[in-house]
C-alpha positions as CSV (number, residue, x, y, z in Angstrom):
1,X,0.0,0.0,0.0
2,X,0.9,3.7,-0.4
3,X,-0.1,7.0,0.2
4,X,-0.9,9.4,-2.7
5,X,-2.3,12.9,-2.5
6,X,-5.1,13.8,-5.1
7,X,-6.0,17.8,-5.8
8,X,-8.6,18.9,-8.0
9,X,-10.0,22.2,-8.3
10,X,-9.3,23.9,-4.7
11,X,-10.3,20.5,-3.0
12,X,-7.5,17.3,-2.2
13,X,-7.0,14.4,-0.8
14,X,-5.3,11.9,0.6
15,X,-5.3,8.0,0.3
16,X,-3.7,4.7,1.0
17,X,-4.0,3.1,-2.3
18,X,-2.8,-0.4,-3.8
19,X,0.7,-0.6,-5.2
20,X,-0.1,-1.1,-8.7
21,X,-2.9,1.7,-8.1
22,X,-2.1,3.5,-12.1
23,X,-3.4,7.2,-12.9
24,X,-6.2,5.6,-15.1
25,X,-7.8,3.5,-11.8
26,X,-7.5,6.9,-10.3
27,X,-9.5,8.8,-13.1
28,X,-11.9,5.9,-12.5
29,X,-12.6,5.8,-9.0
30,X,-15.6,6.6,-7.7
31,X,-14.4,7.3,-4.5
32,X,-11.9,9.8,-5.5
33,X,-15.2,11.1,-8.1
34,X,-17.4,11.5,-5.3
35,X,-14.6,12.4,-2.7
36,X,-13.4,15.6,-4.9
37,X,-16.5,15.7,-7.6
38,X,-14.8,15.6,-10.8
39,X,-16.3,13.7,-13.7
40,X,-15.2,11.3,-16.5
41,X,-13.6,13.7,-19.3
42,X,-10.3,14.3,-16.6
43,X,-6.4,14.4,-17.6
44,X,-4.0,13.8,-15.0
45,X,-0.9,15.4,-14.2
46,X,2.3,15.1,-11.9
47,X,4.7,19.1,-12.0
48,X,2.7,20.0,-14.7
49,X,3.1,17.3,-16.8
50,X,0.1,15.2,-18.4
51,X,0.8,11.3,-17.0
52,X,-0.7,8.3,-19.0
53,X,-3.3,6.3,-17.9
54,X,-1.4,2.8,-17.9
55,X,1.5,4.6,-15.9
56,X,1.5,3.4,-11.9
57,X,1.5,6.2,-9.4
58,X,4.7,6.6,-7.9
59,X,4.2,6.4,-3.7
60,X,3.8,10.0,-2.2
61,X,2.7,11.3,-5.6
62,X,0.8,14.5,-5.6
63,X,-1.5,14.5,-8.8
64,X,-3.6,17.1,-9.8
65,X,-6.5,16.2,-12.1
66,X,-7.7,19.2,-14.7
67,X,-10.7,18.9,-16.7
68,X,-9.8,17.2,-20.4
69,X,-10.7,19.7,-23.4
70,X,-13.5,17.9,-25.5
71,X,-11.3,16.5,-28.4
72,X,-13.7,15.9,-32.2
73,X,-13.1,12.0,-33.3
């Protein structure tokens, strides 16, 4: 287990999470959803830069989640 640190907007959190916890089970979870209220269109980013959704969370992360820009198919 590991602690990670999750902001979005003004709001955060922290949470003991699985090892292999990645940034797209974090976009996913509807306890960090409901905890901060984001929604499903989210990127995710450690300093500024945009992480990928396969990528584990490193242990004492702090990731900020922004809204995604809507993107044409």
């Amino acid at each position: 287990m590991k602690n990670i640190t999750v902001k979005y907007g003004v709001d955060s959190i922290t949470k003991q999470v699985a090892d292999d916890f990645t940034f797209g089970d974090l976009q996913d979870s509807d306890s960090f959803k409901a905890a901060l209220g984001f929604g499903d269109r989210t990127k995710a980013l450690v300093d500024g830069i945009e992480q990928d959704r396969a990528t584990v969370i490193p242990a004492n992360a702090t990731v900020r989640l922004e809204t995604a820009a809507n993107t044409k198919a």
